[in-house]
N, CA, C and O atoms as CSV, one atom per row, in Angstrom:
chain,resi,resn,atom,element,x,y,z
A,1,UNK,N,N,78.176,70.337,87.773
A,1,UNK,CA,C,78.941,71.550,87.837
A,1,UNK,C,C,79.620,71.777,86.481
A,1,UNK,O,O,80.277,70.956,85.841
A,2,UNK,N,N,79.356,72.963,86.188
A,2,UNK,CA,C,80.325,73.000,84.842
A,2,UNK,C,C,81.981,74.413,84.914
A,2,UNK,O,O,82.316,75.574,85.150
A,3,UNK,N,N,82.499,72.802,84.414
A,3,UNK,CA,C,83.703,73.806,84.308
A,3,UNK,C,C,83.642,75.121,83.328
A,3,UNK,O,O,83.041,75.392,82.288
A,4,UNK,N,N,84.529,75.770,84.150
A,4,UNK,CA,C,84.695,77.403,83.197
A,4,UNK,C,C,86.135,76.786,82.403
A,4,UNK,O,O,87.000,75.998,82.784
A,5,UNK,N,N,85.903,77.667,80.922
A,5,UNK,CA,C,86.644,77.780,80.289
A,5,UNK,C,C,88.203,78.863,80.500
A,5,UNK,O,O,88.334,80.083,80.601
A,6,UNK,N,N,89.312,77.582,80.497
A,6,UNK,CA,C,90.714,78.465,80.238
A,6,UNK,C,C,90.275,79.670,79.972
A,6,UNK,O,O,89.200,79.700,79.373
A,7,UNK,N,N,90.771,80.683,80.229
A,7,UNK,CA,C,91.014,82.457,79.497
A,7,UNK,C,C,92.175,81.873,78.399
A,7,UNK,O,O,92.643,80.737,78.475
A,8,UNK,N,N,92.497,82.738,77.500
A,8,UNK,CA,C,93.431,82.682,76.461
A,8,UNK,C,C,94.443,83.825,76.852
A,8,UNK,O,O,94.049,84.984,76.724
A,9,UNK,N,N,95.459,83.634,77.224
A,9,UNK,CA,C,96.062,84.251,76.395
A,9,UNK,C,C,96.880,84.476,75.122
A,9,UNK,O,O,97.442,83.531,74.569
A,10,UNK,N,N,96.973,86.206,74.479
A,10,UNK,CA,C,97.183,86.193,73.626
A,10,UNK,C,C,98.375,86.243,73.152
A,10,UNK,O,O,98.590,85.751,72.045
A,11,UNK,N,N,99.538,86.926,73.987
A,11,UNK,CA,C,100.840,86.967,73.992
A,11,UNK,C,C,101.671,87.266,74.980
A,11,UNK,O,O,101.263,88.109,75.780
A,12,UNK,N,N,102.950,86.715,75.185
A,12,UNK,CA,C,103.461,86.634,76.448
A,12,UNK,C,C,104.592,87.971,76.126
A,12,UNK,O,O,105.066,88.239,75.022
A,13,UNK,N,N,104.830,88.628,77.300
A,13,UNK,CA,C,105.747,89.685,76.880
A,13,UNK,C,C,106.880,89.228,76.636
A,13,UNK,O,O,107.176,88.063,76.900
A,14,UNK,N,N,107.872,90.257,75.974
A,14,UNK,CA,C,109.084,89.826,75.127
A,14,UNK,C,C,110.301,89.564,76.871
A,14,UNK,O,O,111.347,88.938,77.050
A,15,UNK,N,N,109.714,90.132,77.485
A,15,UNK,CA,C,111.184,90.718,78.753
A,15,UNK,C,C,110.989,89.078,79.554
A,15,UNK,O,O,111.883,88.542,80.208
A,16,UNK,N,N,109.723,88.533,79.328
A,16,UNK,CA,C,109.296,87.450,80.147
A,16,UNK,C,C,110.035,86.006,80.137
A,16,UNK,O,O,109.453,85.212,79.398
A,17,UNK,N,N,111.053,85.540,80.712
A,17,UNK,CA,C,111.455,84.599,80.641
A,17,UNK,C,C,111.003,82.692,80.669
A,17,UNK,O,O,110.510,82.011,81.568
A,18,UNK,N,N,111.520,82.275,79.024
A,18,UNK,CA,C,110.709,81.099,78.966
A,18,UNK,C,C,111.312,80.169,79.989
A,18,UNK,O,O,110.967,79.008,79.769
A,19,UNK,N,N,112.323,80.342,81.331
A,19,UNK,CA,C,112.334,79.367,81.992
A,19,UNK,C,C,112.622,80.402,83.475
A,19,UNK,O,O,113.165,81.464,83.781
A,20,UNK,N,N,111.861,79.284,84.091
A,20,UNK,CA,C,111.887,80.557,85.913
A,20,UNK,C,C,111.239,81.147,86.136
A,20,UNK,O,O,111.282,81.810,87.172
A,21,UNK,N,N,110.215,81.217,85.198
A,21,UNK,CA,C,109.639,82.281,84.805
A,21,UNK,C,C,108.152,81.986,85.885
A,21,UNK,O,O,107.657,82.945,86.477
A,22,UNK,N,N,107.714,80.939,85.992
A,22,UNK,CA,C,106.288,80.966,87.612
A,22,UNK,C,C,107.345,79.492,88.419
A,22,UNK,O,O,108.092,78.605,88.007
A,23,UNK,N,N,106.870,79.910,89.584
A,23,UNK,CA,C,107.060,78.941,90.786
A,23,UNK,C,C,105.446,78.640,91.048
A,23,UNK,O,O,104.331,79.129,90.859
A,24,UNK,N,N,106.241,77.278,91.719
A,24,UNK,CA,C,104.947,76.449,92.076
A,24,UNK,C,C,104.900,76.368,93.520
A,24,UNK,O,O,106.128,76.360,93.609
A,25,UNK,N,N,104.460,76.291,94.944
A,25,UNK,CA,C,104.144,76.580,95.812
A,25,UNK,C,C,102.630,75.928,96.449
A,25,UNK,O,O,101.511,75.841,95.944
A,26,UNK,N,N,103.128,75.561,97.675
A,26,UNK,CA,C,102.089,74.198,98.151
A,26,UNK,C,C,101.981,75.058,99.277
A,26,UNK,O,O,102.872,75.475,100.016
A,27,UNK,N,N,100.607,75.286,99.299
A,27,UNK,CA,C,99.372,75.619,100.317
A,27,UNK,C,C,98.828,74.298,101.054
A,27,UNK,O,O,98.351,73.385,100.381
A,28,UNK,N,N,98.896,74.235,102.180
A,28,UNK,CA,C,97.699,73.262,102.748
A,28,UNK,C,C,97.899,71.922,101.305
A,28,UNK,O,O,96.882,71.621,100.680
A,29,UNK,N,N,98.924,71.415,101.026
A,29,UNK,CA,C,98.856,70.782,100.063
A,29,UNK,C,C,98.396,70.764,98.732
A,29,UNK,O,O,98.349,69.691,98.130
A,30,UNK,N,N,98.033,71.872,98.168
A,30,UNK,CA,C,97.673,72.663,97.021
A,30,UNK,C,C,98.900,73.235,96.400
A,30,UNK,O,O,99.677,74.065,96.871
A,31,UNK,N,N,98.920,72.616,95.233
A,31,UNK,CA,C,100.076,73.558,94.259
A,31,UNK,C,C,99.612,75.062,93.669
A,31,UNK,O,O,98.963,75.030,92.624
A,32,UNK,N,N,99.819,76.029,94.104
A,32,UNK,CA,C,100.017,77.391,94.005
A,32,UNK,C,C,100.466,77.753,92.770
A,32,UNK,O,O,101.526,77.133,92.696
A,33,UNK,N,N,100.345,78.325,91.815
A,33,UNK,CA,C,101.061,78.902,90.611
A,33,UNK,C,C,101.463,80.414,90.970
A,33,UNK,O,O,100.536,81.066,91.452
A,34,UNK,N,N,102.543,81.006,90.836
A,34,UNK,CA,C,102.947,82.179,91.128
A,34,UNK,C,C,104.055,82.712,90.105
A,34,UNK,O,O,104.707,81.954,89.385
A,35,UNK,N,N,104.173,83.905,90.120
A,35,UNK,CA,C,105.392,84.579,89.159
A,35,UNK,C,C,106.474,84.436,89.604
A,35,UNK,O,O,106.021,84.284,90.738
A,36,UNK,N,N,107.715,84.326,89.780
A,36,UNK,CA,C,108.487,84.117,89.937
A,36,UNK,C,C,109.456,85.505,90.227
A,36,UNK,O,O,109.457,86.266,89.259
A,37,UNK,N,N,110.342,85.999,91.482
A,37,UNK,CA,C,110.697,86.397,91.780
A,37,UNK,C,C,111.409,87.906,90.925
A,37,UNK,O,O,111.490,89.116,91.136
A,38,UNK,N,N,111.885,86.753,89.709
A,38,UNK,CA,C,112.345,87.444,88.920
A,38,UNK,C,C,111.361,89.040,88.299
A,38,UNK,O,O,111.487,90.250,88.491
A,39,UNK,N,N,110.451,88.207,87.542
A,39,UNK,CA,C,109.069,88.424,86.746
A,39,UNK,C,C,108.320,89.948,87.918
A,39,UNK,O,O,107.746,90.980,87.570
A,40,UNK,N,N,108.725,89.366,89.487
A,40,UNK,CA,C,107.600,89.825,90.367
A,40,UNK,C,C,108.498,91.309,90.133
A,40,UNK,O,O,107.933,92.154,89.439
A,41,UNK,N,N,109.706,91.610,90.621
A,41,UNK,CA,C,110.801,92.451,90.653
A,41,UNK,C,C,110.417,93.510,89.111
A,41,UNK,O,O,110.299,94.735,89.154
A,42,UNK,N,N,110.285,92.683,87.885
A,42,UNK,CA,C,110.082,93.325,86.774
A,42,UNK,C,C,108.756,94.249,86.167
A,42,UNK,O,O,108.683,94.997,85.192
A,43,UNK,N,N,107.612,93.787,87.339
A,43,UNK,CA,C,106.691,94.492,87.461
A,43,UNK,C,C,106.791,95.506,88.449
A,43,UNK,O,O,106.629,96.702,88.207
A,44,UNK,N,N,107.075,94.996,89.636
A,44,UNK,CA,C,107.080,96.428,90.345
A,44,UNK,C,C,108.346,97.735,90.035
A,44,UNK,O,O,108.411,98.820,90.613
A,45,UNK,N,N,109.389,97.139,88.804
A,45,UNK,CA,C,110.433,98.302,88.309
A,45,UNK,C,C,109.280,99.224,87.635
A,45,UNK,O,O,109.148,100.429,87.848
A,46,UNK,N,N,108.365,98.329,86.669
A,46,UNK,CA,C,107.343,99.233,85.709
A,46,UNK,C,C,106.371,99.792,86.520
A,46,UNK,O,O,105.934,100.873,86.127
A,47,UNK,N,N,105.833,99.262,87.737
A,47,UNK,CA,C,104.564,100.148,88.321
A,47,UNK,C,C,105.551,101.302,89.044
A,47,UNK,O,O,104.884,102.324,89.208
A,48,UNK,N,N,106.521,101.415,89.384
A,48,UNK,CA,C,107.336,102.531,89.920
A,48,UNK,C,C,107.680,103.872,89.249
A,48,UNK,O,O,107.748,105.032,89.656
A,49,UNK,N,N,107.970,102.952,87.449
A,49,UNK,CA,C,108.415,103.868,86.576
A,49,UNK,C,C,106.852,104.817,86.224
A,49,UNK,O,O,106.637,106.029,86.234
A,50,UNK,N,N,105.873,103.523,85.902
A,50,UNK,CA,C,104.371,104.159,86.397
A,50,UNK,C,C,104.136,105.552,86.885
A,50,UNK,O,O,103.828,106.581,86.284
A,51,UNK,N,N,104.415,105.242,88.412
A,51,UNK,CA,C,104.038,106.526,89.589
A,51,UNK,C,C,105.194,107.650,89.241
A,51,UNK,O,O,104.787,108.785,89.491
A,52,UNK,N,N,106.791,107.597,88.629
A,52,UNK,CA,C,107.485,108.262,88.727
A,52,UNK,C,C,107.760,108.900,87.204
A,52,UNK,O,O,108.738,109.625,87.020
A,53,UNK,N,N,106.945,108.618,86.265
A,53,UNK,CA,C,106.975,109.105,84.846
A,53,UNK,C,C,106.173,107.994,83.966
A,53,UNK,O,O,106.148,106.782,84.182
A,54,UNK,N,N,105.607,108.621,83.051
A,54,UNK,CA,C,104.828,107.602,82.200
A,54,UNK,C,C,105.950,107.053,81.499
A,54,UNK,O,O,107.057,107.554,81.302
A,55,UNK,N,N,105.317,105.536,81.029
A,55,UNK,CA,C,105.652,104.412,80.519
A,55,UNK,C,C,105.579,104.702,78.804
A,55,UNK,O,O,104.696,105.330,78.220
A,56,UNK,N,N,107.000,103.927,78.093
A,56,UNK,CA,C,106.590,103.868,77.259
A,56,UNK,C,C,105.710,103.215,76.689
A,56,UNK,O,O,105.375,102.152,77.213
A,57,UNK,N,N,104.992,103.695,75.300
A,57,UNK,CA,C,103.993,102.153,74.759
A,57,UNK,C,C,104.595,100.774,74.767
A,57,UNK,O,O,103.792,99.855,74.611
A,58,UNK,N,N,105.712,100.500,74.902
A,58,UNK,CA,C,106.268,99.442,75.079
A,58,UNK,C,C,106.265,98.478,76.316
A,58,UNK,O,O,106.009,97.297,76.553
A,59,UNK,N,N,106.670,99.563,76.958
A,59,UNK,CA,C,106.528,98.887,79.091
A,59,UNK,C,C,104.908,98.989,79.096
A,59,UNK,O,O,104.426,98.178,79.887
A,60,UNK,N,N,103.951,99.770,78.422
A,60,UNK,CA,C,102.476,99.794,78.838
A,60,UNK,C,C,102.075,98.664,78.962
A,60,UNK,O,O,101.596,98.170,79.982
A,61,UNK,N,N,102.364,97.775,77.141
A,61,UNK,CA,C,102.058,96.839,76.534
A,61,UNK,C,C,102.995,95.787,77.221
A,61,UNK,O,O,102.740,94.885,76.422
A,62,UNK,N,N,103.736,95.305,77.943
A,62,UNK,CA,C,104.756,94.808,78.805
A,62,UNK,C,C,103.890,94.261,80.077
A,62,UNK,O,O,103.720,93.097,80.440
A,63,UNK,N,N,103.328,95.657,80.719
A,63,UNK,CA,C,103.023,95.526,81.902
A,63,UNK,C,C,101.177,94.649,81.892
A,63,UNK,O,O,100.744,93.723,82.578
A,64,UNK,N,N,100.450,95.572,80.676
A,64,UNK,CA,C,99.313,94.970,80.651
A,64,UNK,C,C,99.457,93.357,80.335
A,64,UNK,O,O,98.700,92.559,80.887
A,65,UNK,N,N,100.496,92.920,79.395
A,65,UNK,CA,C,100.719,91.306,79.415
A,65,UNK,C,C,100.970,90.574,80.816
A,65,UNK,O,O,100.407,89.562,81.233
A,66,UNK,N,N,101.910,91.307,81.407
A,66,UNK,CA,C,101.838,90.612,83.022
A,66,UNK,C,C,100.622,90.651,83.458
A,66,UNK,O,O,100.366,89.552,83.949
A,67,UNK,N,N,99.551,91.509,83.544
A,67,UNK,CA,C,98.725,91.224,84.239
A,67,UNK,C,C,97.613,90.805,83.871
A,67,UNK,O,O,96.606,90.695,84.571
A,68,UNK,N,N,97.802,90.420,82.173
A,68,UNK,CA,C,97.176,89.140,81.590
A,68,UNK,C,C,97.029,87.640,81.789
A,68,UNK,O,O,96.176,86.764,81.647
A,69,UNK,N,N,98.509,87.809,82.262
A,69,UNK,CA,C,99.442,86.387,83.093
A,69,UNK,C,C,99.591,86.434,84.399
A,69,UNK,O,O,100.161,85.480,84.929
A,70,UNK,N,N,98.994,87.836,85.445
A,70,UNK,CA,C,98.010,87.334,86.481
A,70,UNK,C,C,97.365,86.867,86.301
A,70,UNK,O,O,97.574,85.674,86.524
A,71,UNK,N,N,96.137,87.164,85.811
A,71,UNK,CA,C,94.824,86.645,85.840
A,71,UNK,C,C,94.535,85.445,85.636
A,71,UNK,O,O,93.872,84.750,86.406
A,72,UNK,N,N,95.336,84.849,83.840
A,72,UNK,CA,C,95.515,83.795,84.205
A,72,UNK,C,C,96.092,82.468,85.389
A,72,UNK,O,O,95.436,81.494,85.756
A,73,UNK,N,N,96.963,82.698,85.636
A,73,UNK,CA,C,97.577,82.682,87.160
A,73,UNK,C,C,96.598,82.420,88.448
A,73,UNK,O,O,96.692,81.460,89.212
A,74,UNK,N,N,95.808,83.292,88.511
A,74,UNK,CA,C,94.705,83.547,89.483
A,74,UNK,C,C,93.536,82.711,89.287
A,74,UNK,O,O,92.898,82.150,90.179
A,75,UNK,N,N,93.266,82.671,87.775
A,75,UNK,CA,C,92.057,81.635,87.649
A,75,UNK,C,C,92.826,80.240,87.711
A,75,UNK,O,O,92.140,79.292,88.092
A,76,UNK,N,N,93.823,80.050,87.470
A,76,UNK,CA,C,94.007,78.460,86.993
A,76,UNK,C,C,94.575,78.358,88.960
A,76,UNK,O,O,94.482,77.331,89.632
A,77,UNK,N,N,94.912,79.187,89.276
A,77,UNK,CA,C,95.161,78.630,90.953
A,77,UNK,C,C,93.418,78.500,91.694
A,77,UNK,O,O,93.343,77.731,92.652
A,78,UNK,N,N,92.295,79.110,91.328
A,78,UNK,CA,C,91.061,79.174,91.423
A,78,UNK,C,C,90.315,77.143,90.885
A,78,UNK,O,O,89.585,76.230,91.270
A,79,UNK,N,N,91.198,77.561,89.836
A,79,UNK,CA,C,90.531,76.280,89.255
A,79,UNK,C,C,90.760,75.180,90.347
A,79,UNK,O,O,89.855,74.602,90.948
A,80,UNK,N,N,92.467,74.921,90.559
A,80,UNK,CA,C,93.155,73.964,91.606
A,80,UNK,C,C,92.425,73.464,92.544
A,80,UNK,O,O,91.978,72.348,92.807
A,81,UNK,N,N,92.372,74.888,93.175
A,81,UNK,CA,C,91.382,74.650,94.601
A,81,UNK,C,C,89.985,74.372,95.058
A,81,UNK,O,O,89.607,74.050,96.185
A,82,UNK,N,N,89.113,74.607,93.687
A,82,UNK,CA,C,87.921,73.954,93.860
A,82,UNK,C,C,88.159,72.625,93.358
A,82,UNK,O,O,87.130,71.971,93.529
A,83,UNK,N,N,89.171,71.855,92.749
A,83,UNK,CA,C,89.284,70.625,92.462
A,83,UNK,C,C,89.633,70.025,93.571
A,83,UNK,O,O,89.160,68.929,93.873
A,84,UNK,N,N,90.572,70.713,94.376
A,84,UNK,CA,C,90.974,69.818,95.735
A,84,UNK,C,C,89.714,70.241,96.794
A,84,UNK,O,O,89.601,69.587,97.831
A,85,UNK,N,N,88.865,71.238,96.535
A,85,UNK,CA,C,88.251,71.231,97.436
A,85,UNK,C,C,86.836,70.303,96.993
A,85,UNK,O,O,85.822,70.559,97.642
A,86,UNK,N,N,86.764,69.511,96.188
A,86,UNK,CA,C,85.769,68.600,95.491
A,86,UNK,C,C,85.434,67.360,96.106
A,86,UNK,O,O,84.465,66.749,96.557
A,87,UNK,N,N,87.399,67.199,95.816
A,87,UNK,CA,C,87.744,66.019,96.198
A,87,UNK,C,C,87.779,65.566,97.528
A,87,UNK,O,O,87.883,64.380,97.841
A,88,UNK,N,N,87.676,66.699,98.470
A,88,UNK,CA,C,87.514,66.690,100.330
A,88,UNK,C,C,86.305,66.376,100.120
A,88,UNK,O,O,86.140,65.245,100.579
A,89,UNK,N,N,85.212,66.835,99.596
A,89,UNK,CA,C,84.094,66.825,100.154
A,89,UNK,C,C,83.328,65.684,99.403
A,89,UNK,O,O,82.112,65.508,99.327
A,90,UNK,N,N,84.499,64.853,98.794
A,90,UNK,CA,C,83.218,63.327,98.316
A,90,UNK,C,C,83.586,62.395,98.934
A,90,UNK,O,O,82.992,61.320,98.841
């Protein structure tokens, strides 16, 4: 099986806090990576401001970094779970 390569990211937004910033969270005994409450709150202020007036280039570039740091997020919780699910099945 070959592992997939990390995604990169390229820069973390400025509003994004270097501590608090993801929680960790156990599934079925699986550590979960997630945004953190804070972070989660700071995206849905921008997808609101979104639907209720455009964004500046600033919040654009803000918001597309969060969901740079989904994705990452999403693959490396992807990664987790086919490792624990490896390890069930040998």
């Amino acid at each position: 099986m070959t592992t997939p390569l990390l995604p990169t990211l390229h820069h973390l937004p400025a509003t994004l806090p270097l501590e608090g910033a993801i929680r960790i969270e156990l599934q079925e005994g699986t550590p979960i990576f997630r945004a953190s409450s804070n972070v989660q709150n700071r995206i849905q202020t921008l997808l609101s401001q979104q639907q209720d007036a455009q964004l500046t280039p600033e919040e654009e570039q803000e918001l597309d970094s969060y969901e740079e740091i989904d994705d990452y997020l999403s693959f490396l919780n992807r990664v987790v779970r086919n490792l624990v699910q490896n390890q069930t099945y040998q």
